[in-house]
C-alpha positions as CSV (number, residue, x, y, z in Angstrom):
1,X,148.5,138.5,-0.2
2,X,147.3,135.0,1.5
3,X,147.3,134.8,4.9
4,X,148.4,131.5,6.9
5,X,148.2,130.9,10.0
6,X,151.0,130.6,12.9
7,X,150.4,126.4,12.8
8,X,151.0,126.5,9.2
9,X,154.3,128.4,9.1
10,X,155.8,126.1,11.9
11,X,155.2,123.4,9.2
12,X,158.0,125.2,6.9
13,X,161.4,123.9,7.9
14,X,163.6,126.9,7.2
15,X,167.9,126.1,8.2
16,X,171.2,127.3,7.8
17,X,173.2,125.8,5.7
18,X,176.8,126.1,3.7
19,X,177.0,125.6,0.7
20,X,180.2,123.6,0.0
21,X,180.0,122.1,-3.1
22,X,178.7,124.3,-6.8
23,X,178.5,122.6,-10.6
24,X,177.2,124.2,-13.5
25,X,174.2,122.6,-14.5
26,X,173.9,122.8,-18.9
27,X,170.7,120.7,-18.8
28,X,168.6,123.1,-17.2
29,X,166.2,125.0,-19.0
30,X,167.3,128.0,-17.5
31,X,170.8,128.7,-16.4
32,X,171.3,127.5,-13.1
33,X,174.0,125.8,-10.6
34,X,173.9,122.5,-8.7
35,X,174.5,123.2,-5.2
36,X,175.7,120.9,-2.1
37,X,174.7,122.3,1.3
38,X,175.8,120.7,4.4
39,X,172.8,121.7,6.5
40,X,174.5,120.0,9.7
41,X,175.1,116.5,11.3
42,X,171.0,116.3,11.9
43,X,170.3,116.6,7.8
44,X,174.1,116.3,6.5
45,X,174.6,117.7,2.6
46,X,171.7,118.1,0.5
47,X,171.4,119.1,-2.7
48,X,169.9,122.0,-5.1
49,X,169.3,123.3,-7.7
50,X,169.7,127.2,-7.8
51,X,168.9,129.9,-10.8
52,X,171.2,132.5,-9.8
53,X,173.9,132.7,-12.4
54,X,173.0,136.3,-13.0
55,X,174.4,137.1,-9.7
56,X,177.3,134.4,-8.3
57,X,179.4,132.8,-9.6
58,X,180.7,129.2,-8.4
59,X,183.8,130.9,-6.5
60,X,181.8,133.3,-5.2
61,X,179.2,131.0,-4.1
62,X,181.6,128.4,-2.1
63,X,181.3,128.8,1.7
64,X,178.2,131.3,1.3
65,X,175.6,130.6,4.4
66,X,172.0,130.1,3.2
67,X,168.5,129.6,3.9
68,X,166.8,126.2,2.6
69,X,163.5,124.9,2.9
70,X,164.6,121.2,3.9
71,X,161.2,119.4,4.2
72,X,159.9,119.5,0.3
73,X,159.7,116.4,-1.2
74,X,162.4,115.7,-3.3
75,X,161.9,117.5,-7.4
76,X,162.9,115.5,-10.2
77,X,164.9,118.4,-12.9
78,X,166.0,117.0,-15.5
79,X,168.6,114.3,-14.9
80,X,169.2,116.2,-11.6
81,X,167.1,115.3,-7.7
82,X,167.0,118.7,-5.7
83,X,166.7,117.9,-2.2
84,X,165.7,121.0,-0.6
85,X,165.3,124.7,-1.8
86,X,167.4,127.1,-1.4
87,X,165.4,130.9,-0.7
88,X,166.6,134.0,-1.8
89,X,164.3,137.1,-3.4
90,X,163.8,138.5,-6.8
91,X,165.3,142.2,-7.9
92,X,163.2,144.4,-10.5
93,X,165.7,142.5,-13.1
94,X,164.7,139.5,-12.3
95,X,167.8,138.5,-10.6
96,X,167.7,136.5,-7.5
97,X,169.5,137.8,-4.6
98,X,170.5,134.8,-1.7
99,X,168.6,135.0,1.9
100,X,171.4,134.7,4.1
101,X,172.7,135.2,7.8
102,X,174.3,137.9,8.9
103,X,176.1,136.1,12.6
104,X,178.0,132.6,13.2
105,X,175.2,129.8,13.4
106,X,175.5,126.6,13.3
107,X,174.6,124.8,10.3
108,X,170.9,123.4,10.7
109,X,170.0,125.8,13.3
110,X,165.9,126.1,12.3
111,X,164.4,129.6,11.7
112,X,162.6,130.7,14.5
């Protein structure tokens, strides 16, 4: 495991966002959705794109409160910008399970 120090982790900009808006996204290489996130009035809707079709589904996924990295440059995939990333971890299977919160926060409220 690298080590970083406490400067270095302030750099990551970690908010809460909600993710309001989900598309399926064929031209991926790897199944995935294209996510809207409204990550508050500071950094309004950005958007994502998101390999976890193994464990939501767009219903499922609308109105779900995340974790994104907002301050990543923008990533060109495919014909598609993502805009920020959203987190979540990987299971034995390889499945990605959403970080999420568990109390009412406003969207863009930064991880402390």
């Amino acid at each position: 495991m690298n080590t970083l120090t406490w400067d270095e982790f302030q750099n990551v900009d970690i908010r809460v966002g909600t993710i309001v808006d989900v598309a399926e996204f064929p031209e991926a290489r790897r199944p995935a959705y294209k996510l809207k996130v409204d990550l508050g009035p500071e950094l309004g809707v950005r958007k994502s794109s998101a390999q976890i079709t193994d464990l939501y589904t767009p219903d499922t996924l609308l109105g779900k409160r995340v974790l994104a990295v907002v301050n990543f440059p923008p990533k060109q995939i495919g014909p598609f910008v993502s805009e920020c990333l959203v987190t979540g971890f990987y299971r034995e299977d390889g499945a990605v399970v959403l970080s999420t919160v568990d109390q009412d926060i406003e969207n863009g409220a930064r991880l402390a």
